[in-house]
N, C-alpha and C positions, 0 to 999 in steps of 0.2 A: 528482669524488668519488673518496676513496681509503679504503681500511682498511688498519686498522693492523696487523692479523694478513697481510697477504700479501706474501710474499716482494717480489712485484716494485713496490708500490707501495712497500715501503721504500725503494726504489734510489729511485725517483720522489721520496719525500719524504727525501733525502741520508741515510737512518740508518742505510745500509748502504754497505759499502767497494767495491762492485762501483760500474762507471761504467759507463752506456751506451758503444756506438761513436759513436752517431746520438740526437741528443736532441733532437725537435721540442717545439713546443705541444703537439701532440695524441699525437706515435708516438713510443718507442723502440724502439733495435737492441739488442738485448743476444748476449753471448755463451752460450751455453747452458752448465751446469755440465758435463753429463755427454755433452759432445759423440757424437754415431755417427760422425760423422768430422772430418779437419782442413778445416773450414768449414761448422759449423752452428753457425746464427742462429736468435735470435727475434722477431720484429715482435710487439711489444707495446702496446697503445692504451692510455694513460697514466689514461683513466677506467676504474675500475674494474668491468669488464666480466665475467659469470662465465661464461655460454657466449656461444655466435653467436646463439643466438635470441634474445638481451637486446641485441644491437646493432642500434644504427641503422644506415641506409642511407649516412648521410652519413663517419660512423666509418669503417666499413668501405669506401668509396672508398679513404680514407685507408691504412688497411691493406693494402688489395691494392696501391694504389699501390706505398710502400715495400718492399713482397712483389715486385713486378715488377723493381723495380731491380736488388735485389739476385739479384734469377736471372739477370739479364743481364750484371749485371757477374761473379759468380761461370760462368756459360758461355764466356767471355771468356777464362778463363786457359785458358793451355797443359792443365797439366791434369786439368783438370776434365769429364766426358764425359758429364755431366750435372745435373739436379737436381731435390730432392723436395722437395716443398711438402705440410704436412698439417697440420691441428686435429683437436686433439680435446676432446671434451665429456662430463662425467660420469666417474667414476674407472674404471669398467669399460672405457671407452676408453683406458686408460692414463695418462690424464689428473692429474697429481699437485698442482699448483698450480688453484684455483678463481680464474684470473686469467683472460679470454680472450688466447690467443697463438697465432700461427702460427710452424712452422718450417720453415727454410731453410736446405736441407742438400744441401750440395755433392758429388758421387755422382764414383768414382774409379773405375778399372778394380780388379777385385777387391777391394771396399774391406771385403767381408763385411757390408753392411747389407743385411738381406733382411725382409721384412713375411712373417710364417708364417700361410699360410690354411688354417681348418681346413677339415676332409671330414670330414663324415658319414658314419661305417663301420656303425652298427646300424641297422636297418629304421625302427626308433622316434626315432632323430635326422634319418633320412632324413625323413620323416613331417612332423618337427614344422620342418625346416628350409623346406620346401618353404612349409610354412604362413605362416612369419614373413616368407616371400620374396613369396609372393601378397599377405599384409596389408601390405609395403612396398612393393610395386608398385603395389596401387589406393590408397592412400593419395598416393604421387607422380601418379600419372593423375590423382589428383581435385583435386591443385593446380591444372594447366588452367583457368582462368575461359572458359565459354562466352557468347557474349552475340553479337545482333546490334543494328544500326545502324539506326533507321527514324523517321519522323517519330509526336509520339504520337497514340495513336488515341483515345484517352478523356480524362474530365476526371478519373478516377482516376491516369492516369498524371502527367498535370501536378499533382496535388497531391504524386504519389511526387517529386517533381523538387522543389516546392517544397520538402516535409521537407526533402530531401536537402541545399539552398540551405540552409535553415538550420542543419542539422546544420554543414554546415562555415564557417557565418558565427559561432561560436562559438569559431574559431580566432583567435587572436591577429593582426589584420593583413589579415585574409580580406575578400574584397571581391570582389561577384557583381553585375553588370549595374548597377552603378555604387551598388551598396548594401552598408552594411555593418551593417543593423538586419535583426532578424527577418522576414519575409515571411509575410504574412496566406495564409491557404489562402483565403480568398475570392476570391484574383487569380485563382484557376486560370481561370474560365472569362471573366477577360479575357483572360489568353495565350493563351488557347484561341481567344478571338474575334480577336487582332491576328492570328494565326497564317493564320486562315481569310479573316482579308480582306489576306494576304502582305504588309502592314506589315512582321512580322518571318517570320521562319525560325528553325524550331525542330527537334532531333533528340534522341529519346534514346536511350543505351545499356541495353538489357529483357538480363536473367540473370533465369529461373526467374521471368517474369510480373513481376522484380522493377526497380523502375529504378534504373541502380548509373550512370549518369552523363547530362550533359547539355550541347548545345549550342546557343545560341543567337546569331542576329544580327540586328541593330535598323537594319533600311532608315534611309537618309539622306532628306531634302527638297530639291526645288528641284533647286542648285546641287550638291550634295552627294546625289541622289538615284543616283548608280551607288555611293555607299560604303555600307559597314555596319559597325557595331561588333561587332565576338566577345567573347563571353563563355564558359567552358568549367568546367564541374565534373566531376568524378570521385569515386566512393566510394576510401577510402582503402584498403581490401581488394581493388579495381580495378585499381592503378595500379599498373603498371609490365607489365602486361598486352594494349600495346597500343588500350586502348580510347578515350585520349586523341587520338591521330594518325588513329585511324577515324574517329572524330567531325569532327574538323576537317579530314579530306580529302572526307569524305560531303558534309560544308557546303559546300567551295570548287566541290565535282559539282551542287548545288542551286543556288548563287549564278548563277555566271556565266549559265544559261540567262531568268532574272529582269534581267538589266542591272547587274549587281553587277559592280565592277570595279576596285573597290580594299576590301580588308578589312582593318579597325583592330582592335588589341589592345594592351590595356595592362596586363600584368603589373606587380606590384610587382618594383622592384630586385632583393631577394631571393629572392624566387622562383626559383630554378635550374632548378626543371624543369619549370615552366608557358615558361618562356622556351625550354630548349634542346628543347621542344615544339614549341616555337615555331617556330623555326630549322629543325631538322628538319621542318616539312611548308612549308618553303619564304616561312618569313616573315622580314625584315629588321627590324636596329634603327634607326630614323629620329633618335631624341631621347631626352630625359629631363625626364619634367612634375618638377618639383619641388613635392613636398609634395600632391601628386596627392589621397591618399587623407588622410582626418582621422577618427580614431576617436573615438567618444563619452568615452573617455578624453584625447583632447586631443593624443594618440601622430598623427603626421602620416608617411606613407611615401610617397618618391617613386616615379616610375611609367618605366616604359620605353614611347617610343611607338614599334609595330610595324606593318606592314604588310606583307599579300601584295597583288603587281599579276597583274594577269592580262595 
């Protein structure tokens, strides 16, 4: 997505005589107009983005990526004796283009770029600065998600779990304990009952009485009676909080004492971070089901097959 009124999606859409350095799918380099010195850059994300909090997670890899190179290859020269990296948002931040960009500005011995911080010289700026400093410090502290790790204890929680399944079986591609149709709140108190007679294992992640994720595994038969299936959900306000890698290190501390001794997961392909989840608490890629999953739309995804051994 571009508009027409900003500067840097013209370059994007050629109606301007500037050229990128660096021209991907996703990222340009551009050269800054009003350089602070000789070697300041812009990483700019070709969708038309107006601050950082309108980005996604996956953009902005992309961004910091190209952000990283180029401080490495700019710290690299003779001499260059440093480098700044900064966004900004909103025009009070000096902000003049409503494009999101970072710069990358290469720092020289006396090169004369200085950031001017203000001080509070009257009683009453002192006052109110303090104030604005305490309401952004417990606002950063309340980002923190707290949550622990336990098996549920009521049929209240398992219906919080069920919501939860459906809430995010609503995503395009989503796919929970081998389903991708809504789940009856009636099941709770059969998961309740397979759980109690150790058929499966069950764990949820509780924030504020509230259940914000969930893990389960479906004992094998027979021949197949040391394996289990994983399945894992996470509220999306949850993640990237650690509470994915709890859950499935909690499971693997639950498993093994039951006779569990190989655990299966099958991520969709695309998935990147149900996988490098994956990976990360010590799970391998064995295969690839093709066409694994099939949506009531007729859309078929194939699956990655994982396993951890013990």
């Amino acid at each position: 997505m571009t508009s027409m009124s900003c500067p840097f999606c013209s370059v994007f859409l050629c109606q301007s005589a500037e050229k990128p350095l660096i021209d991907t799918e996703e990222i340009a380099v551009l050269i800054d107009a009003e350089p602070f010195t000789p070697g300041h850059f812009l990483v700019v994300p070709k969708t038309h983005v107006t601050e950082l909090c309108f980005c996604d997670e996956t953009l902005l890899n992309l961004v910091m990526h190209w952000t990283k190179k180029i401080a490495i290859e700019l710290q690299s020269m003779d001499e260059v004796k440093g480098v700044s990296i900064f966004q900004n948002n909103g025009q009070v931040s000096g902000n003049h283009v409503a494009h999101l960009h970072w710069h990358v500005i290469a720092r020289f011995s006396r090169d004369e770029m200085a950031i001017k911080w203000s001080i509070p010289e009257t009683e009453n700026d002192k006052q109110l600065w303090v104030q604005r400093h305490n309401q952004a410090t417990t606002a950063v502290i309340n980002m923190q998600k707290t949550f622990e790790i336990r098996k549920p204890l009521s049929i209240s929680e398992y219906r919080q779990w069920i919501e939860l399944v459906n809430k995010s079986l609503n995503e395009k591609g989503c796919e929970f304990m081998g389903r991708n149709l809504p789940v009856s709140l009636s099941l709770a108190s059969e998961w309740a009952r397979q759980v109690e007679q150790e058929s499966q294992i069950a764990l949820v992640a509780i924030s504020n009485s509230v259940v914000v994720g969930g893990c389960h595994l479906a004992k094998g038969f027979d021949r197949k009676s040391h394996c289990g299936t994983l399945s894992i959900l996470v509220d999306h306000d949850y993640r990237s909080y650690g509470v994915g890698s709890k859950l499935i290190r909690k499971m693997i501390d639950f498993s093994y004492p039951v006779g569990i001794r190989r655990i299966f997961a099958e991520p969709i392909v695309n998935n990147y971070a149900a996988i490098n989840l994956l990976l990360k608490c010590g799970f391998v890629i064995e295969g690839i089901q093709r066409g694994k999953i099939l949506m009531e739309n007729g859309d078929s995804f194939d699956c990655y097959s994982m396993a951890y051994l013990f």
